[in-house]
C-alpha positions as CSV (number, residue, x, y, z in Angstrom):
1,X,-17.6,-25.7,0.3
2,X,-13.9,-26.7,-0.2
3,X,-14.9,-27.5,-3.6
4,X,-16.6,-24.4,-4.2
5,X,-13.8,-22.4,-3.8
6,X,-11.4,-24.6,-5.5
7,X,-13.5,-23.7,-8.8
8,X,-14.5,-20.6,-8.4
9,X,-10.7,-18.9,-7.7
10,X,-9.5,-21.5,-9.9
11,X,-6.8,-22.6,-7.4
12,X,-5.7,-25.8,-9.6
13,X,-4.8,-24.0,-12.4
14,X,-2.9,-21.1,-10.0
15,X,-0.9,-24.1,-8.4
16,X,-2.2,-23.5,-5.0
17,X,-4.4,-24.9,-2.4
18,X,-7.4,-23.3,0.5
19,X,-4.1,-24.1,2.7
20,X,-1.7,-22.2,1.4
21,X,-4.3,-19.3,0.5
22,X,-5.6,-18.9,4.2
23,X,-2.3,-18.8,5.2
24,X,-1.7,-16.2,2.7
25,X,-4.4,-14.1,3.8
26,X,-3.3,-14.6,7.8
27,X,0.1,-12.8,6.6
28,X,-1.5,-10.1,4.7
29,X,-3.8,-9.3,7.1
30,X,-1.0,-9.3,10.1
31,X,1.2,-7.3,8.4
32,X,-2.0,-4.8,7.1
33,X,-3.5,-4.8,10.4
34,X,-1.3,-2.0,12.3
35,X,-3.7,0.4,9.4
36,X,-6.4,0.0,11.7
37,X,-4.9,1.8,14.7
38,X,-2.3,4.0,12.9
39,X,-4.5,5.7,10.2
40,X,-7.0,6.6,13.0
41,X,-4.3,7.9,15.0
42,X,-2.5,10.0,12.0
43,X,-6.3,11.2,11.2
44,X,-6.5,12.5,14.7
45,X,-4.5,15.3,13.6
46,X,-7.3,16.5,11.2
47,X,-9.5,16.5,13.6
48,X,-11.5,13.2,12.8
49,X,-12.1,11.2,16.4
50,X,-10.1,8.4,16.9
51,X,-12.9,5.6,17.6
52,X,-15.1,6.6,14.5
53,X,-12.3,6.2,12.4
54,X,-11.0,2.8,13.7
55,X,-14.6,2.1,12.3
56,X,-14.5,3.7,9.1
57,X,-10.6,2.4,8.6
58,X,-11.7,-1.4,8.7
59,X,-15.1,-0.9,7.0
60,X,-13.3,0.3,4.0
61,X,-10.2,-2.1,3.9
62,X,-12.8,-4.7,4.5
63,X,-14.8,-3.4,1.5
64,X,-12.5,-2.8,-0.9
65,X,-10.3,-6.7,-0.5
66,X,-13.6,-8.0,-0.4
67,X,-14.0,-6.4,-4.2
68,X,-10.7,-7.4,-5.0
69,X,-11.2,-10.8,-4.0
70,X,-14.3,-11.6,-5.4
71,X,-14.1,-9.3,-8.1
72,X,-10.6,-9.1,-10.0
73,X,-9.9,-12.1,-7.6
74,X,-6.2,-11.2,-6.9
75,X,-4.0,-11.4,-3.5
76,X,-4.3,-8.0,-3.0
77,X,-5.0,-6.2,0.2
78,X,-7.0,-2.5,0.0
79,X,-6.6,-0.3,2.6
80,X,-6.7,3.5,3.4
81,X,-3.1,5.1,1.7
82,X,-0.3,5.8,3.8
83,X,1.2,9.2,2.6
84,X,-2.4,9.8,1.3
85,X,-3.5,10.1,5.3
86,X,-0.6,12.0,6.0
87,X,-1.0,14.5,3.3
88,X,-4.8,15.3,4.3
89,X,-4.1,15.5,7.6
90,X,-0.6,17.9,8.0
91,X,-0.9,19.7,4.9
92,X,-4.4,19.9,3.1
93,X,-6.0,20.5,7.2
94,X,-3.6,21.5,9.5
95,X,-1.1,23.8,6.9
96,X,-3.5,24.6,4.1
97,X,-6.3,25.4,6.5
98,X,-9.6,23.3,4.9
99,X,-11.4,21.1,6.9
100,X,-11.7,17.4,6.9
101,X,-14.8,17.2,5.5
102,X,-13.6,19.6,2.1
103,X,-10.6,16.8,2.1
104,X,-13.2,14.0,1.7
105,X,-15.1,15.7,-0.7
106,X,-11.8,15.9,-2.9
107,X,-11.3,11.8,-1.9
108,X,-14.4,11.6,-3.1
109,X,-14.3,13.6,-6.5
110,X,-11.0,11.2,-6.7
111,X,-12.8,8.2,-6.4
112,X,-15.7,9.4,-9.4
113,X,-12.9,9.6,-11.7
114,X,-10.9,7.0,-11.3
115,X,-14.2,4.9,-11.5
116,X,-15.4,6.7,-15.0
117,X,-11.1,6.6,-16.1
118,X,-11.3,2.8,-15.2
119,X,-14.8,1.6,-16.7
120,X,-13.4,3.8,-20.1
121,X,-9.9,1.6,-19.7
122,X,-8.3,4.7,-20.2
123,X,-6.3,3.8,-17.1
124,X,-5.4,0.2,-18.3
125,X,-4.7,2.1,-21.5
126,X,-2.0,4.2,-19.6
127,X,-0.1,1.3,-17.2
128,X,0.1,-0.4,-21.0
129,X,2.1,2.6,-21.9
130,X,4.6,2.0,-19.1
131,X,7.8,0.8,-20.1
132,X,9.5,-2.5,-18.6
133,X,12.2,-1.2,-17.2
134,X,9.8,1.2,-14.9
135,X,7.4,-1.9,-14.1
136,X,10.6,-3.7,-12.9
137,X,12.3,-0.6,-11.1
138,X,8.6,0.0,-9.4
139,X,9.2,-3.5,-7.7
140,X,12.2,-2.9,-6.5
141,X,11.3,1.0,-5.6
142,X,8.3,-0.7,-3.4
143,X,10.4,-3.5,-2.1
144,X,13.3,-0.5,-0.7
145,X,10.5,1.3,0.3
146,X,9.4,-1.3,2.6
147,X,12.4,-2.0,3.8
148,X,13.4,1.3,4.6
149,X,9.9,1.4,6.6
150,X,10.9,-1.9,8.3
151,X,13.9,-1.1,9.5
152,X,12.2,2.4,11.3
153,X,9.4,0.6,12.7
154,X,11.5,-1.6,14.5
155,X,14.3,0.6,16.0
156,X,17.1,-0.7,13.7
157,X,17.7,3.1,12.2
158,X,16.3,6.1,13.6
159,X,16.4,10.0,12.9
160,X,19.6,11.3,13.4
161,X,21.1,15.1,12.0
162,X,20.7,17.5,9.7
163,X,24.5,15.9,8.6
164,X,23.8,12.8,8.8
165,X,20.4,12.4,8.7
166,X,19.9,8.4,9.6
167,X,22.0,6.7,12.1
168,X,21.5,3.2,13.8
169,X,19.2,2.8,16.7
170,X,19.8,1.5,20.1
171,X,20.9,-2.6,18.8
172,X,21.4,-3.1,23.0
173,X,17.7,-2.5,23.7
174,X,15.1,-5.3,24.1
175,X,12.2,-3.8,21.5
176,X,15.2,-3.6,18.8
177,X,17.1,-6.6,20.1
178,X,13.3,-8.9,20.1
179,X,13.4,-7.4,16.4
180,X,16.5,-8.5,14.9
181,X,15.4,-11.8,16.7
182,X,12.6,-11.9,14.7
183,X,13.8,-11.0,11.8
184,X,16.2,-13.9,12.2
185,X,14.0,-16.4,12.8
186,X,11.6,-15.7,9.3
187,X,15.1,-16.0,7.9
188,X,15.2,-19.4,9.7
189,X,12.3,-20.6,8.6
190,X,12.8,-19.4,5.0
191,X,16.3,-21.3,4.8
192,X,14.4,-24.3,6.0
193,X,11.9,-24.3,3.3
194,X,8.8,-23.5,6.1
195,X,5.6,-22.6,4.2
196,X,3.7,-18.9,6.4
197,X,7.3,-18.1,7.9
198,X,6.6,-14.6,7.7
199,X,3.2,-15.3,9.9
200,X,4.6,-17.7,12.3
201,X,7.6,-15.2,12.6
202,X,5.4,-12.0,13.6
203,X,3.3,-14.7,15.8
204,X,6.2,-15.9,17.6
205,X,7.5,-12.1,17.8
206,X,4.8,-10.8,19.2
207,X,4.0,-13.7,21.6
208,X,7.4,-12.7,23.3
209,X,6.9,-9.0,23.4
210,X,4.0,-9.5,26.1
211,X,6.3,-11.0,28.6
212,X,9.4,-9.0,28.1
213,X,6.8,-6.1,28.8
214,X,7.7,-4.5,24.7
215,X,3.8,-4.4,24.7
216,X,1.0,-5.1,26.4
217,X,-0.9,-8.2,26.8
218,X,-4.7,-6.7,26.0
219,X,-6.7,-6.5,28.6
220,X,-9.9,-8.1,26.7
221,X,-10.2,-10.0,23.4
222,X,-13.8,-8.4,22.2
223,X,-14.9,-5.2,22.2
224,X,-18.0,-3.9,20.5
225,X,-18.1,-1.1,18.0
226,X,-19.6,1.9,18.3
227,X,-21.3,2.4,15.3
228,X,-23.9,4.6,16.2
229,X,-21.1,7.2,16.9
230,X,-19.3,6.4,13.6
231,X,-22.5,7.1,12.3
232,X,-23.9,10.1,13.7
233,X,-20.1,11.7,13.6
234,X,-18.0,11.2,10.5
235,X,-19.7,8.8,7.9
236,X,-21.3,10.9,4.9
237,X,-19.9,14.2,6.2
238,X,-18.0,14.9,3.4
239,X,-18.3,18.2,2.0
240,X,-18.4,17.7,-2.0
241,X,-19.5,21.3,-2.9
242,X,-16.8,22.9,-0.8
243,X,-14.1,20.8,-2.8
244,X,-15.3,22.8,-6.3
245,X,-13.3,25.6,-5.7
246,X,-10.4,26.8,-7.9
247,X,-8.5,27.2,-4.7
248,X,-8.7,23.8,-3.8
249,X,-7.6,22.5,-7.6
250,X,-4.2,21.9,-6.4
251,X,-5.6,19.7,-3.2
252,X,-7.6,17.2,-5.9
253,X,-5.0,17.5,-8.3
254,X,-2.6,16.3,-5.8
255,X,-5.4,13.7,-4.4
256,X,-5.7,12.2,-7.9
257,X,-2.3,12.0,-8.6
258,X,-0.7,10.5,-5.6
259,X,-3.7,7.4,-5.6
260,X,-3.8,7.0,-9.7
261,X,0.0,6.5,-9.5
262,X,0.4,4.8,-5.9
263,X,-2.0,2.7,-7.5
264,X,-0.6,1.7,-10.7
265,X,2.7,1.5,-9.1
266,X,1.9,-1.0,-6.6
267,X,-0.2,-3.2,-9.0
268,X,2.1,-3.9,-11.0
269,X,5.5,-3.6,-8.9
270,X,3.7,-6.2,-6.7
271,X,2.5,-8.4,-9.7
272,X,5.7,-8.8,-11.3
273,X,7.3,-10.3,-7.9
274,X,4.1,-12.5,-7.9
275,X,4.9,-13.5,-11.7
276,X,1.4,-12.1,-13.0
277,X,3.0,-9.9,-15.4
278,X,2.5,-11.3,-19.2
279,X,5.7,-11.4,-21.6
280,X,5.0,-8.1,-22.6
281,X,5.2,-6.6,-18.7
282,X,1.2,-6.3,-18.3
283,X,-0.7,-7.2,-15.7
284,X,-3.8,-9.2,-17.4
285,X,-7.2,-7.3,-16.5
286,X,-5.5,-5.2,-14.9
287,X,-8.7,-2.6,-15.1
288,X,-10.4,-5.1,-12.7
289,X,-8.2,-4.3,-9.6
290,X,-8.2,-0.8,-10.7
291,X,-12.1,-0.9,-10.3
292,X,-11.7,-2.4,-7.0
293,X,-9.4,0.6,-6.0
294,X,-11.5,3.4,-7.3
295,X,-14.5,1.9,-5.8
296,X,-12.7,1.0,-2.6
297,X,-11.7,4.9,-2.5
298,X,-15.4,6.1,-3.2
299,X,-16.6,4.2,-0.3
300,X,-13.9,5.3,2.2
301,X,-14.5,8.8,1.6
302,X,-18.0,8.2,2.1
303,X,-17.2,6.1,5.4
304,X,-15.2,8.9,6.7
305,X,-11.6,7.7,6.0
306,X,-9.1,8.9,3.2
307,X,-7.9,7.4,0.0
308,X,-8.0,3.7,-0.3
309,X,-5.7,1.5,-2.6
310,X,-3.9,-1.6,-3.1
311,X,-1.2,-2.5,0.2
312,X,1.9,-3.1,-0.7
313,X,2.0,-5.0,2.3
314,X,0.0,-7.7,0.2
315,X,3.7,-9.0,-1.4
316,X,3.9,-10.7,2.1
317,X,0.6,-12.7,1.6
318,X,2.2,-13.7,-2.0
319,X,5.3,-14.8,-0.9
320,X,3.5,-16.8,2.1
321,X,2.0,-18.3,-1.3
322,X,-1.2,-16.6,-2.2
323,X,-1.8,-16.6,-5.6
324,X,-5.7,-15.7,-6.1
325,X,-8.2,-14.1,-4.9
326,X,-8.9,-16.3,-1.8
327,X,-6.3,-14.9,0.1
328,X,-7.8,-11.7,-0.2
329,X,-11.4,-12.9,1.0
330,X,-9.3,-14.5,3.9
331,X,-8.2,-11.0,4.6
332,X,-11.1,-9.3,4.2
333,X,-12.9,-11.6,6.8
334,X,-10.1,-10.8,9.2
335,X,-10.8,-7.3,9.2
336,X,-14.7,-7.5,10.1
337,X,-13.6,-9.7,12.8
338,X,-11.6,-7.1,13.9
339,X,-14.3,-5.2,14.5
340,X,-15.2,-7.4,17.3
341,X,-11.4,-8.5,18.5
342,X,-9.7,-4.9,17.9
343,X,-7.9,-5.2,21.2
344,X,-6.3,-8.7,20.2
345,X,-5.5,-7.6,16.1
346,X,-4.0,-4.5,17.0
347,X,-1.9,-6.3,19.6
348,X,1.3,-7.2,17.3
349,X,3.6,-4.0,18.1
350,X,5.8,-2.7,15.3
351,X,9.0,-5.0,16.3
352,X,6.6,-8.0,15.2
353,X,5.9,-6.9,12.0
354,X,8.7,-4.7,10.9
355,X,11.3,-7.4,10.4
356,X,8.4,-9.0,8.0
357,X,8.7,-5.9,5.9
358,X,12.2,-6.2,6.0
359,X,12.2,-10.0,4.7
360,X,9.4,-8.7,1.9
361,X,11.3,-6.0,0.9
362,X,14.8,-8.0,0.4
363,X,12.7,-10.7,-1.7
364,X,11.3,-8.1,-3.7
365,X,14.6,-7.3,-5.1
366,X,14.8,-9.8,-7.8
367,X,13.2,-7.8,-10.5
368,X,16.1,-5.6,-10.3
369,X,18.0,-7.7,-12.8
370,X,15.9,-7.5,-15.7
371,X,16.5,-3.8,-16.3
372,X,18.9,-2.6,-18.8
373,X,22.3,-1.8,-17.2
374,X,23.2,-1.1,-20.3
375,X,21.1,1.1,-21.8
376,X,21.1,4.6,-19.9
377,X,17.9,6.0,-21.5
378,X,16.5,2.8,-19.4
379,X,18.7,2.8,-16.7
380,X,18.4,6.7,-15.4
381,X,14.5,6.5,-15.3
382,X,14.5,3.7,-13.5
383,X,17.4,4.7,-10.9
384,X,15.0,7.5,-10.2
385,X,12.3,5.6,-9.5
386,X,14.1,2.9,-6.7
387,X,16.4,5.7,-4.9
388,X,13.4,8.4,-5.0
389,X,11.0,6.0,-3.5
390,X,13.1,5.3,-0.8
391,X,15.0,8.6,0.1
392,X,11.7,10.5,-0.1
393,X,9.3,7.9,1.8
394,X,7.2,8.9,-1.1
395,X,6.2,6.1,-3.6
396,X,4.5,8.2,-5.6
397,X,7.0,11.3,-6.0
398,X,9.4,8.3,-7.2
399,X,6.8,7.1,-10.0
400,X,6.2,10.4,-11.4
401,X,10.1,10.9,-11.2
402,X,10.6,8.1,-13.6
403,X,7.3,9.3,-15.9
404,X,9.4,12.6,-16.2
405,X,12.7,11.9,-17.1
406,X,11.8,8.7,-18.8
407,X,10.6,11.0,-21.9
408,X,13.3,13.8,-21.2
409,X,16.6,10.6,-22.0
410,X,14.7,9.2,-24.9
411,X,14.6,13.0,-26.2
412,X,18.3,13.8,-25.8
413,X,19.3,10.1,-27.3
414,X,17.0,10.5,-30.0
415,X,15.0,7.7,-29.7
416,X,11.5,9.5,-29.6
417,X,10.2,6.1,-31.1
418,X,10.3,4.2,-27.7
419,X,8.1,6.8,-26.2
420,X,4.2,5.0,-26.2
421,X,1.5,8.1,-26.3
422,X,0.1,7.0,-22.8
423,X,3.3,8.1,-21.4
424,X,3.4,11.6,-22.9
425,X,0.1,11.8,-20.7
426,X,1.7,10.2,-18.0
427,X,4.8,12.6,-18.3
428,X,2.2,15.7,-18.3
429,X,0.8,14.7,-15.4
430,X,3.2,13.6,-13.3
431,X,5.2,16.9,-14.7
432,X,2.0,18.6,-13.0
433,X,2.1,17.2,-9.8
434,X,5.9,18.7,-9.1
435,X,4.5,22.0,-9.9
436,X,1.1,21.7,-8.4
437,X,2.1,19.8,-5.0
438,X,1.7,22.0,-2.0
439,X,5.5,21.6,-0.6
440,X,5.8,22.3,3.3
């Protein structure tokens, strides 16, 4: 069996081992796992019960790594979309009025095109037409980004005033405290050359927040799913006819654009820390993954959750060491057995797995010096990207920042030349979504 896989993910040739990738996969998967009890609990607000969507959450992360490790066999994690959830839930239900089900069937609609954009390669087409300097600033964008959501998660900053917007969180407190103790010891580890130190740090992390009472030790390790109520209450309820309505063109408009360009952004701000990029800043077959997404996002809708995608999350399985597809298999596995063992997987509370982002996030920074200080007409774009990502908790808003004014500083500076054609199309659309995006 060893043997098996060593051929078919060609780990020789990747420089890797079964080892290393299932070690990979473990960190992935940890710091991917609190998906399975947040996106329920965000989808709540929609009206979409709690226990069916658990369900419906791990189905499709489980689905859609499966695809991408066997399939475009990379170490990438899919999951349902952060943001994505958020926006269906609080805007397109609860402030716009439609009902989950019309939101799926625009998920959905999302998914169909993506698909038919992907098989045509019109999407591989467009992340060709990106330029280095936003591939780069995408990594670093993502690697602030997770950071930023690091440093919430565990306590270390919190919500402050309308002045001053972020302050620091209560350092004296044992939940933050346990925290910067974790965070500390990956930081250990690292410095002593220890291969899965972001794993064994969330382990250890979360194996001392059950005795100092941070959470709770679960009170069983197995619990079967109810799939007959996933079944009989959310999965293929979506309501596709509903979604064909002019009023709702700025709802799958807004759908399409925030997964096309979550998508490509992570892909390839995630591959270049991973070294997959070519010397030319493309991610080889990269309409492979992109299949795996689209297909990923189809089946969620269809399972009852929202749009799927690649996990940004998955830059902490690659720099445990995961290099092909195998860590994504290992991942995939983890999240049917979590099917079974939700009470122990959802377990690690945020303190555990914050400081992990943290670590990810600071190692993701390296890409940041091969951008063109410079040149301005690369250097604005891609400022736009990293500080928009951030200060917005939007990933996508950033991309589409950089797509925009990218065009506009080539225009002033005269160099119309650097400009590929994709990006005019990139520029349209992303121009589109400020104008189209239902701000509340």
């Amino acid at each position: 069996m060893g043997n098996i896989l060593v051929d078919f993910f060609k780990l020789k040739e990747l420089n890797t081992d079964i080892r290393t990738e299932i070690i990979a996969g473990l960190t992935t998967f940890v710091t991917v796992a609190y998906i399975i009890v947040v996106n329920p609990a965000i989808l709540a607000a929609a009206g979409i019960p709690k226990g069916p969507s658990m369900i419906a959450t791990i189905l499709s992360a489980a689905f859609g790594t499966l695809l991408m490790g066997i399939y475009a066999k990379r170490p990438f994690a899919i999951a349902p979309y952060m943001g994505e959830n958020a926006f269906i839930a609080y805007t397109v239900v609860k402030t716009l009025g439609y009902s989950w089900q019309t939101a799926l069937g625009a998920i959905f609609i999302g998914g169909v095109l993506f698909t038919l954009l992907t098989v045509l390669r019109l999407r591989s087409w467009m992340a060709q037409a990106i330029p280095q300097s936003l591939k780069y600033s995408f990594a670093v964008g993502i690697g602030l980004f997770l950071t930023f959501v690091g440093l919430t998660v565990s306590g270390l900053i919190k919500v402050g005033t309308p002045d001053a917007p972020l302050k620091v969180g209560q350092i004296n407190t044992a939940p933050v405290m346990l925290a910067v103790f974790g965070f500390l010891l990956i930081a250990f580890l690292m410095l002593k050359k220890v291969k899965g130190a972001i794993l064994f740090g969330i382990l250890a992390t979360t194996l001392l927040s059950f005795p100092l009472g941070i959470a709770p030790v679960p009170e069983r390790l197995v619990s079967l799913p109810n799939f007959s109520g996933w079944w009989n209450e959310i999965c293929l309820k979506l309501d596709i006819a509903g979604a064909f309505t002019w009023g709702f063109f700025a709802v799958i408009l807004t759908v399409f654009l925030m997964d096309f360009l979550d998508t490509m952004g992570t892909l390839i701000g995630v591959s270049a820390r991973a070294g997959f990029l070519d010397e030319e800043g493309n991610l080889p077959e990269i309409e492979k993954p992109m299949l795996c997404d689209a297909l990923g996002t189809i089946f969620g809708s269809l399972s009852g959750t929202t749009t799927t995608g690649t996990f940004i999350e998955s830059a902490a399985g690659i720099e445990a060491g995961g290099k092909s597809g195998l860590t994504a298999l290992i991942c995939s596995a983890l999240f049917l057995l979590a099917l079974l063992f939700t009470p122990l997987f959802t377990a690690v509370p945020a303190v555990a797995y914050g400081p992990a982002l943290i670590i990810v996030g600071l190692l993701m920074l390296e890409p940041i010096k091969k951008i063109n200080f410079h040149d301005y007409t690369e250097l604005i774009p891609a400022f736009s990207v990293i500080v928009l990502m951030s200060f917005t908790f939007n990933i996508g808003v950033g991309i589409t920042a950089g797509f925009v004014l990218y065009p506009f500083v080539k225009i002033v500076a005269g160099k119309t030349k650097d400009i590929h054609p994709g990006l005019w199309i990139l520029g349209i659309l992303s121009l589109l979504f400020f104008i189209f995006y239902p701000y509340h």
